[in-house]
C-alpha positions as CSV (number, residue, x, y, z in Angstrom):
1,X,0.0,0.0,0.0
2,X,1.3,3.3,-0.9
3,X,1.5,5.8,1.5
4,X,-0.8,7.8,-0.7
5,X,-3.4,5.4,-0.2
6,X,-2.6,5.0,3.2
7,X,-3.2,8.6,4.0
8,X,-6.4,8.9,2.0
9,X,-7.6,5.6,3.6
10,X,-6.6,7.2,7.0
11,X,-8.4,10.2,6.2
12,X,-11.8,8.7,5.3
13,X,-11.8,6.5,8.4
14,X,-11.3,9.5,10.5
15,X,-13.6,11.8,8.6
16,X,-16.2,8.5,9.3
17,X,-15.0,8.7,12.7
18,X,-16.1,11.9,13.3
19,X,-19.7,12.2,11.1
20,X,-20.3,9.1,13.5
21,X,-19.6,10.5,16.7
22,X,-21.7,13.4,15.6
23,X,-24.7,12.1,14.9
24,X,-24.6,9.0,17.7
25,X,-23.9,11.5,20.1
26,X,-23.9,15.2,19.6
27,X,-27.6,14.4,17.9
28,X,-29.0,14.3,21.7
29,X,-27.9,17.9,22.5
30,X,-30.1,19.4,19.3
31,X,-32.7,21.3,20.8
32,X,-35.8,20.0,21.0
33,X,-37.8,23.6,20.3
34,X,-39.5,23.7,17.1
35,X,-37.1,25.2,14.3
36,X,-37.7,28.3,12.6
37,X,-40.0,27.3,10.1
38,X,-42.3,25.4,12.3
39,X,-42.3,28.4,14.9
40,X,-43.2,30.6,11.5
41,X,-46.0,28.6,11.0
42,X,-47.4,28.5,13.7
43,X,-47.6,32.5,14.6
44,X,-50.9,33.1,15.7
45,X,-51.7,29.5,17.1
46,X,-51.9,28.2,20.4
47,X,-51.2,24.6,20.9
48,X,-53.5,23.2,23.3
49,X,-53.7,19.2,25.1
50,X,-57.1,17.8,23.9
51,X,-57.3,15.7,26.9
52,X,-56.6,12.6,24.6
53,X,-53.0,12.9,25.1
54,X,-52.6,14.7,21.6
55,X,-52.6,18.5,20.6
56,X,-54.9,20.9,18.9
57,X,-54.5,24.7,17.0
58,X,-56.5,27.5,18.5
59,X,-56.4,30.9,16.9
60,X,-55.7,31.0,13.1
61,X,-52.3,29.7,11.4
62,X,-50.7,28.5,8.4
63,X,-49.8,25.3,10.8
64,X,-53.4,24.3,10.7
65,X,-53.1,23.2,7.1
66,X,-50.7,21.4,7.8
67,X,-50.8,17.6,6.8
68,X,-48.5,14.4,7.1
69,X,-46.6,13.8,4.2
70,X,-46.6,10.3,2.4
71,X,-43.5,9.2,4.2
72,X,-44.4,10.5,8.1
73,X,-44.8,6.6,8.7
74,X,-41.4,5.5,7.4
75,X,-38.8,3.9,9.6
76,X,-36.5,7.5,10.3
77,X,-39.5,9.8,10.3
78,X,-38.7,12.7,12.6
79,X,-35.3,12.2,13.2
80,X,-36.4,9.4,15.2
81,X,-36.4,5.0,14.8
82,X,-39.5,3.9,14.2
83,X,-41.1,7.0,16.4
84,X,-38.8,5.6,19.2
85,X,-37.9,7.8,22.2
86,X,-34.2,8.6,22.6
87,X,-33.4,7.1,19.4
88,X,-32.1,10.1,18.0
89,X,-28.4,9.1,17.9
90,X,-29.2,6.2,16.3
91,X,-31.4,7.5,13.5
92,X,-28.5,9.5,13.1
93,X,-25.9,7.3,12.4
94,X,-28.4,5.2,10.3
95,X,-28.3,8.5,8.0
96,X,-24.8,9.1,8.2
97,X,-24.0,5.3,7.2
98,X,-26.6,5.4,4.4
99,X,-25.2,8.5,3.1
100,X,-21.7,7.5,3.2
101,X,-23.0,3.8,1.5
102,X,-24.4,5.7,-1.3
103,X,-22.2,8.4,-1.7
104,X,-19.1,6.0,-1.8
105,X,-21.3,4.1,-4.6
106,X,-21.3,7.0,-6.5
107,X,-17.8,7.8,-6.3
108,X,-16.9,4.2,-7.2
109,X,-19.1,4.1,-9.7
110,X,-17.9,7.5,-11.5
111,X,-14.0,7.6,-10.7
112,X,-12.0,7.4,-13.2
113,X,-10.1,4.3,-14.3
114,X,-6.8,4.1,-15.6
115,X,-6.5,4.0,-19.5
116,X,-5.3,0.8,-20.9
């Protein structure tokens, strides 16, 4: 192995490394306010218990036309694993590992190869 290769290959896993530790662990420091956009949205709302342990708009918003979109039921919906408590970390590195699956396909698939 060159050392070339050697330093890319030690780059990559290090870059990995980190993108890893970030979203396993850093993920469960995000704040758990609503972001910008859904604080936008919801300017001239109040949320309010129903009583049936879920939430309803009072007052009028652009959040009350709001509706699920066709993947809200998927596996990593909401940054969570299957709508699991405290799985934040681990949704995260789900993404980080699928992103670096498919982006590393990609590459692969595009480099270029040495002419013959």
């Amino acid at each position: 192995m060159s050392t070339k290769t050697r330093r890319n290959t030690g780059f990559l896993l290090g870059f990995l490394l980190v993108a890893l530790v970030l979203a396993g662990a850093v993920s469960y420091f995000a704040d758990s306010n609503p972001d910008g956009l859904d604080h936008a949205t919801l300017a001239g709302c109040q949320v309010v218990e129903d009583g049936h342990g879920g939430e309803t708009l009072q007052g009028t918003c652009i959040a009350q036309n709001a509706k699920d979109h066709h993947l809200a039921g998927s596996p990593l919906a909401d940054y969570v694993v299957n709508g699991g408590e405290g799985t934040t970390g681990l949704a995260g590195v789900i993404g980080v590992a699928v992103t670096v699956v498919v982006a590393g396909g990609l590459f692969w698939l595009l480099r270029r190869r040495p002419t013959k």
